[in-house]
N, C-alpha and C positions, 0 to 999 in steps of 0.2 A: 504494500500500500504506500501512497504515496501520502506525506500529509504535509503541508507547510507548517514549516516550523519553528512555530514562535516558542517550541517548548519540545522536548525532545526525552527519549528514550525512556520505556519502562523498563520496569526494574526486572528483567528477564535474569536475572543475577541467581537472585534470591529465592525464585521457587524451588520446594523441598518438600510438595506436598506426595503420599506416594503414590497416586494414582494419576499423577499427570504426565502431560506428553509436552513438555521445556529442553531446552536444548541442555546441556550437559560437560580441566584434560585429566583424563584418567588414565593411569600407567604409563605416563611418560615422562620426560627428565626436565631438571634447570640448562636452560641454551641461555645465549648470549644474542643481543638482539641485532648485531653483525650477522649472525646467521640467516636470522630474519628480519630484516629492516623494512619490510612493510607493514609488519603488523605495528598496531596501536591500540591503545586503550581508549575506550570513550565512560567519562567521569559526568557522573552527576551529584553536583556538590560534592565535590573531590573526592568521590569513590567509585574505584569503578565499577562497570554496571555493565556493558556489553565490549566484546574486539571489533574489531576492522580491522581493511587494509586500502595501505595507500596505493590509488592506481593512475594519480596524478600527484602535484605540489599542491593542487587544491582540494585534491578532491579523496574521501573515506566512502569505502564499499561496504555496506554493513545488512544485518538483517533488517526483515519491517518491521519483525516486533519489537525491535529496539529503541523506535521512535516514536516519539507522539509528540502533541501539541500542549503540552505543556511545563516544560522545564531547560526551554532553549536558553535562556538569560543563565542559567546555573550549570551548563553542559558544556565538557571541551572535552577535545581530543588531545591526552599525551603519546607524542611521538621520540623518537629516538634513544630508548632507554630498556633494558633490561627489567628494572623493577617500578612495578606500578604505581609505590606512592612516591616516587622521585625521581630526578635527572629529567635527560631529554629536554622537552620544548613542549609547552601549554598552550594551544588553538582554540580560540572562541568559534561556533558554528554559524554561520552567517543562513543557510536554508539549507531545506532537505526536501527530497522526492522519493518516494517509496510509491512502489508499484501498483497499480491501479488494481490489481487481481486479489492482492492481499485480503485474505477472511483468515476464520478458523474455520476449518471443516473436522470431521470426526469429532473424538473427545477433545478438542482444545489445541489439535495439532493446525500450525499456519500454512497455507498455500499463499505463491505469488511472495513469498518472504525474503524479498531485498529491497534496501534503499542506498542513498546516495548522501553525504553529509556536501556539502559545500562549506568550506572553511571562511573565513575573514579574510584569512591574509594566506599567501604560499608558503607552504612550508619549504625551509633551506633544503636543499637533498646532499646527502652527505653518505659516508657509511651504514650511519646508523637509521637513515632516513632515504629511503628508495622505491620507489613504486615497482608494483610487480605486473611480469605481462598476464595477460589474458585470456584464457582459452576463448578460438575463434567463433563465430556464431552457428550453432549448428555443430558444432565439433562435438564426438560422441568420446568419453573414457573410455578405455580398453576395462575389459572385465577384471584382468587379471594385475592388473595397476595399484601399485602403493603410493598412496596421499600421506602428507604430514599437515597434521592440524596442532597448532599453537592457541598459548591462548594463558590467561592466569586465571581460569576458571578454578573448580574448586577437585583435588587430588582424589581428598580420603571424604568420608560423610560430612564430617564438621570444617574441614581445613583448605583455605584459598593459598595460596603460595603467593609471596613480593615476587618471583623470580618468575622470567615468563618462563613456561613448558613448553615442551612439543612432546609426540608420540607418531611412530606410522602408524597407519590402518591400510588394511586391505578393503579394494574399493569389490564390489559385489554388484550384479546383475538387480538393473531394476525389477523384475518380473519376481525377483527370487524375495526381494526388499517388501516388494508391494504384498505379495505371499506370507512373510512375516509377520505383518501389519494388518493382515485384510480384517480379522477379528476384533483389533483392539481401534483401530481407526479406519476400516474399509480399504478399497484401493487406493495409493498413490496418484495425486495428481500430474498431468508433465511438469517437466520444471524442476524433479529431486531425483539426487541421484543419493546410493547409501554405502558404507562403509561396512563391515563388520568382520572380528575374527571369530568366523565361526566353531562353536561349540566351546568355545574357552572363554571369550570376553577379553576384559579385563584393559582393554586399550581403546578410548575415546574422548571425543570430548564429554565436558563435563558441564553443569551450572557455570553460567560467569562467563564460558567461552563464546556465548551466543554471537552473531556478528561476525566473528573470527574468521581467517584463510585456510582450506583445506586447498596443499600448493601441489601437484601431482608434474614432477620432472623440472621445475623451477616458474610454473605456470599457477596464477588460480585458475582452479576449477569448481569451485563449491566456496558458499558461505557457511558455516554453523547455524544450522536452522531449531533442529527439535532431534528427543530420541526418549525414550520409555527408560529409564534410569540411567546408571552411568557403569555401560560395559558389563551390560551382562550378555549371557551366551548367544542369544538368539533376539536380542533386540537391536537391529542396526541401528549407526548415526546415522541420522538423516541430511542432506546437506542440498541448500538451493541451487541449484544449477546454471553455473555463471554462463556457457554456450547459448542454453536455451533462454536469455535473458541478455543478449549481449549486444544485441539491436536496439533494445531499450534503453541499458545504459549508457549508449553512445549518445542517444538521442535526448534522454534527462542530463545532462551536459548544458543546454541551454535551458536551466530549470524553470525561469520562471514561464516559458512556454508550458512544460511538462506538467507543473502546476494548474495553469490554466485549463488546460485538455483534461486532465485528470476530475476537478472538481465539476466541469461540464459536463461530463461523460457520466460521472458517478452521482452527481451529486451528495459529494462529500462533505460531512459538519460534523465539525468539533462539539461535545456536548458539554456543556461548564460545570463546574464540581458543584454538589449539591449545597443548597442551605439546607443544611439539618437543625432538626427540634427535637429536644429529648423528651423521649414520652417512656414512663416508666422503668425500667430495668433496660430499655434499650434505646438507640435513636432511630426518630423515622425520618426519610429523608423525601422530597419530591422534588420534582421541577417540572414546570409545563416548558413541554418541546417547542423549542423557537422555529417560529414563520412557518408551519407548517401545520397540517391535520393531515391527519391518514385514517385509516380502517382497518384493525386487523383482528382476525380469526383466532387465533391458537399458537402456543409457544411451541415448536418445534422441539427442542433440545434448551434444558434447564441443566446447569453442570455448577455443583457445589466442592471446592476443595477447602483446606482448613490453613492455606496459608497464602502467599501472594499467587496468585494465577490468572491469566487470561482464558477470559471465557465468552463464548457466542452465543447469543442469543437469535434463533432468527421465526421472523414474523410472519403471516402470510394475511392480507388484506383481506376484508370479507363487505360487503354491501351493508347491512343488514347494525354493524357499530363502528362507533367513531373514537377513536384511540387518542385521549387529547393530553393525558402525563404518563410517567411514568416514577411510580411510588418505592423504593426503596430502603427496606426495614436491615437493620444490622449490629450489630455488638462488636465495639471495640475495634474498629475499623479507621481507616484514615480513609480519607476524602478521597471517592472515588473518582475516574473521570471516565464518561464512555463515549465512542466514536461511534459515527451511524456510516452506515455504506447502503445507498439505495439501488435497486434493481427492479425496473418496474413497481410488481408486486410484491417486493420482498424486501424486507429491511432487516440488516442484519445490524447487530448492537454487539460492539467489545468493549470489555469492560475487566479493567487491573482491578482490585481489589485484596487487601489485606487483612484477612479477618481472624482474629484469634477463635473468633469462638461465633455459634449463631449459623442462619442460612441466609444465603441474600434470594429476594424474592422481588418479581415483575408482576406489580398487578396491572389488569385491566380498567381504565374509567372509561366511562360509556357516557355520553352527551346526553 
């Protein structure tokens, strides 16, 4: 998805709930960022929160779920450095563009999951700071291909590392990936390709890496997208497929076109954190939907986790009522914010939210 970006990146970091599908380095070592001179951290309020890679002076390759519209003033990119909370060189993000196709489909897992940071200013390119090439459009991974994904995502269950990581993975046949998944999230959309060592695990990305370079022969070929824990036997990483997405990149280049085209096409809107009211043991929150009315029938898919997670709600219009807020009940949560994606008759609602405790719930009001 594509979202202009007055405010930028959810905390794709931090989810740890066990039933979700979040991107996820696991079993691999401290490298030197010489090695890797494209990757970068991207910090929100100086922590960081998702990777990327540099594939100009201005410009970070990252995931969609990494962005959103609201924490661009507090978000930079650290480049040129081995360890996350220092060195290197600090970039404010001037815009971003994430891919129009961006949802969640399945349990919570993203399709269409890349975006584009545009910096403020160029970064110096040096050793420690170099863009990396491309794989070209169209260009298919060989089956039997090893990738190395970087990243200071999180090693062990509690523990992030200061020092970036890397690990190889063996890259696997999408049909084989999509067959892994078909139960826990259905088929694979185009656009992902998957990594896994089968029947062992134990080597992938982890929490934290979202965003991140999967670089196969000194090329990206994948962004860190999503995967069902971290390295187990039979759940592949899942990673965005930078070939099948590399016409668009080229073309979100002159972003504020991309933006344009994007919010026409979609009719994309930002939905603004709630005023909430505390009513009894919990807060209820609401907001009527700005410049709009709609109509819709039934929730599709209702998905509750117990700690930060993205989750989709999608709607389908109906004649017969008129859909004019939407009322949100929750405990011990921080201010949610959710984005709308239109389709015709169908509107889809993502929504971060960090709940210790409680269920978040979508009522209907009817005119």
């Amino acid at each position: 998805m594509l979202f202009s970006l007055a405010s930028v990146l959810l905390l794709a970091a931090v989810s740890n709930a066990a039933d979700d599908t979040v991107p996820r380095i696991y079993g691999g070592n401290s490298v030197e960022i010489e090695d890797f001179p494209y990757q970068v951290s991207i910090q929100t309020r100086n922590r960081h929160s998702c990777g990327g890679s540099i594939i100009g002076p201005q410009w970070i390759l990252t995931a969609g779920h990494c962005v959103s519209d609201y924490y661009l003033s507090q978000t930079t990119v650290r480049a040129g450095t081995s360890f996350v909370e220092s060195g290197g060189s600090v970039h404010r993000i001037e815009k971003f563009a994430r891919h129009q196709r961006f949802r969640m489909y399945g349990r919570g897992a993203p399709e269409g999951d890349i975006a584009l940071l545009k910096l403020r200013d160029p970064i110096v390119l040096d050793d420690k700071r170099r863009p990396i090439e491309l794989f070209g459009p169209g260009e298919q991974v060989e089956r039997d291909a090893t990738g190395v994904v970087s990243g200071w995502g999180q090693t062990r269950a509690t523990w992030k590392p200061n020092q970036l990581q890397a690990v190889h993975v063996p890259m696997i046949g999408k049909e084989s990936c999509s067959e892994l998944y078909r139960e826990r999230v259905g088929p694979l959309p185009s656009g992902e390709i998957c990594a896994l060592v089968y029947g062992r695990g134990g080597r992938d990305a982890c929490h934290g890496d979202s965003g991140g370079p999967l670089a196969i022969g000194g090329r990206l070929a994948g962004v860190v997208s999503w995967g069902d824990g971290c390295g187990l036997p039979y759940r592949p990483g899942v990673y965005t497929e930078v070939a099948f997405y590399r016409d668009w990149i080229e073309q979100s280049r002159d972003i504020d076109t991309i933006v344009k085209l994007e919010r026409s096409a979609e009719k994309l809107f930002d939905f603004p954190p709630f005023e909430c009211i505390v009513h009894e043991d919990r807060q209820r929150c609401e907001q009527p939907l700005p410049h709009w009315r709609s109509t819709f029938s039934r929730i599709e898919r209702h998905l509750n986790f117990n700690q930060l997670f993205f989750c989709s709600f999608i709607f389908f219009t109906s004649p017969t009522s008129t859909y004019t807020h939407i009322k949100h009940d929750r405990r011990d949560t921080t201010p949610p914010l959710f984005f709308y994606t239109y389709e015709s008759t169908r509107v889809t609602i993502v929504a971060p939210i960090a709940a210790k405790s409680g269920i978040t719930h979508f009522h209907r009001a009817h005119s």
